[in-house]
C-alpha positions in Angstrom: 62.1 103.3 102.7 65.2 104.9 105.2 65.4 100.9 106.2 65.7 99.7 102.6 68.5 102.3 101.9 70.3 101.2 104.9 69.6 97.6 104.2 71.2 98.3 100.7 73.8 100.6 101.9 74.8 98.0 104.3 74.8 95.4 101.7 77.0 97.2 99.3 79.7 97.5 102.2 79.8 93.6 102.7 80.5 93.3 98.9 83.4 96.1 98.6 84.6 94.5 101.9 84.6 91.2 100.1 86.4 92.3 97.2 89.2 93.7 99.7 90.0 90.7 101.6 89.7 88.6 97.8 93.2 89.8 96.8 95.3 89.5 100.3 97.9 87.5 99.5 100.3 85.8 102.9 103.2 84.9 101.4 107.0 83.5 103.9 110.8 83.5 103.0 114.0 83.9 104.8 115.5 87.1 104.8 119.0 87.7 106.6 119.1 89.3 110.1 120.2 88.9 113.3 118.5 91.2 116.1 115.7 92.7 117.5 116.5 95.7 116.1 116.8 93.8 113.0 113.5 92.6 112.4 112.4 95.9 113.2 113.6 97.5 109.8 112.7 94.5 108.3 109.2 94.6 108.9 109.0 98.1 108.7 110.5 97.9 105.2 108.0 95.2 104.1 105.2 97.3 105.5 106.3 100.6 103.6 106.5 98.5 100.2 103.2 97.2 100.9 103.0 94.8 103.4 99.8 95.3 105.9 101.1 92.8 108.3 105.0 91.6 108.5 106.0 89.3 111.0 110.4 88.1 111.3 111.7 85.4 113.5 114.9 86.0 114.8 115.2 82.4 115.2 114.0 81.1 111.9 115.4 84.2 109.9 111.4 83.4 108.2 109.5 86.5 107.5 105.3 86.2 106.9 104.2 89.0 105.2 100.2 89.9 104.1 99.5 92.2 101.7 96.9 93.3 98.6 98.0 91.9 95.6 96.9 94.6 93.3 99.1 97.2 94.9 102.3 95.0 96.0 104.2 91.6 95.3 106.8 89.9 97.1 109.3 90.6 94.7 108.9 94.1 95.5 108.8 93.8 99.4 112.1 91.9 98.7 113.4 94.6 97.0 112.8 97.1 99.9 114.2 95.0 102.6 117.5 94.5 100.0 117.7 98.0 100.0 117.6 98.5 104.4 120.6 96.3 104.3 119.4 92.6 104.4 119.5 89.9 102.1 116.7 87.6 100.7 116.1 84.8 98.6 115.1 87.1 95.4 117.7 90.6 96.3 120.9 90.7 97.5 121.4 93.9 99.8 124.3 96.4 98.3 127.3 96.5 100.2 126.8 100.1 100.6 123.5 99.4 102.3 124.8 96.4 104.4 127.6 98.6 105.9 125.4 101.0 107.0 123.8 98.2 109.4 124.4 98.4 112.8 127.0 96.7 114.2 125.0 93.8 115.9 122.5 93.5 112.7 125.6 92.4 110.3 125.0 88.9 109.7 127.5 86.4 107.6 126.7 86.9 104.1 128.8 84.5 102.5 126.1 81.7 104.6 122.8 83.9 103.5 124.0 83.8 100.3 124.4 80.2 99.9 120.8 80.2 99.7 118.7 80.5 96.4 115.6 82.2 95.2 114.8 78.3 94.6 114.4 78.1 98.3 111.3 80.0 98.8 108.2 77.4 98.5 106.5 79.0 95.7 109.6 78.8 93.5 110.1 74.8 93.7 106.4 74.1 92.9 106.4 71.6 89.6 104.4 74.4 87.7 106.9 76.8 88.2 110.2 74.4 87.3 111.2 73.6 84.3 114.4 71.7 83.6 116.0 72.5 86.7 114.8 76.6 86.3 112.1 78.4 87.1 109.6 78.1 84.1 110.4 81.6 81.8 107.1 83.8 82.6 105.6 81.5 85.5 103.8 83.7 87.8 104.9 81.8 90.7 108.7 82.3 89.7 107.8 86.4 89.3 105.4 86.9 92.7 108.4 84.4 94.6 111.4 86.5 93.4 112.8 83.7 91.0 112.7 85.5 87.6 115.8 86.3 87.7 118.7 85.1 85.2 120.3 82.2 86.3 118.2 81.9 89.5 117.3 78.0 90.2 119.5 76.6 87.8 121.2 73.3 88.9 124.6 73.5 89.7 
């Protein structure tokens, strides 16, 4: 009987651990940056909104982030790097939190913003465009950051 319980014990454990790793979500876009010290906020940022793993190039300005999508999104990860002080493709970073940068981690952001929200992959799938826009509701559009007003409309 004490190996049955442990048996099932044991069993319920795979299934919950299952159910965990069901909803982890990897998800990359650029985000603006220039320095070591750089991608450490950064990925400390995306960690605090939710993120279990963040990983920045400083080469490729690309950040890879995991995380549980019941509890966070990447529009909301976005949102908390924005508010350290760096750009990305769905928030722009106040000036207010930009300035308060370090001087080696302020980056050029007349070039980061020449970007779109249209750039991140998820955003330029067919499902999600329509007529030159992110489709109005599309969850691609929403989880990439692209729900915005006037974001991925043709010039």
């Amino acid at each position: 009987m004490k190996s049955f319980r442990i048996s099932l014990l044991s069993l319920l454990f795979i299934c919950f651990a299952q159910l965990a790793f069901a909803q982890a979500k990897t998800a990359s876009f650029k985000v603006s940056g220039e320095c070591g010290m750089c991608k450490s906020k950064i990925e400390a940022a995306a960690k605090k909104a939710g993120a279990s793993k963040a990983s920045w190039s400083e080469d490729t300005k690309v950040l890879t982030v995991r995380y549980n999508s019941t509890s966070s999104n990447t529009a909301k990860i976005q949102k908390a790097i924005a508010a350290t002080g760096y750009d990305t493709p769905g928030y722009k970073a106040t000036e207010e939190s930009y300035n308060k940068l370090h001087a080696c981690c302020k980056y050029d952001r007349a070039a980061a913003t020449a970007s779109s929200c249209c750039d991140n992959e998820a955003c330029t799938k067919a499902a999600c465009m329509k007529d030159g826009a992110c489709a109005k509701g599309a969850a691609c559009c929403k989880e990439a950051g692209c729900d915005k007003k006037d974001c991925c409309k043709k010039d």
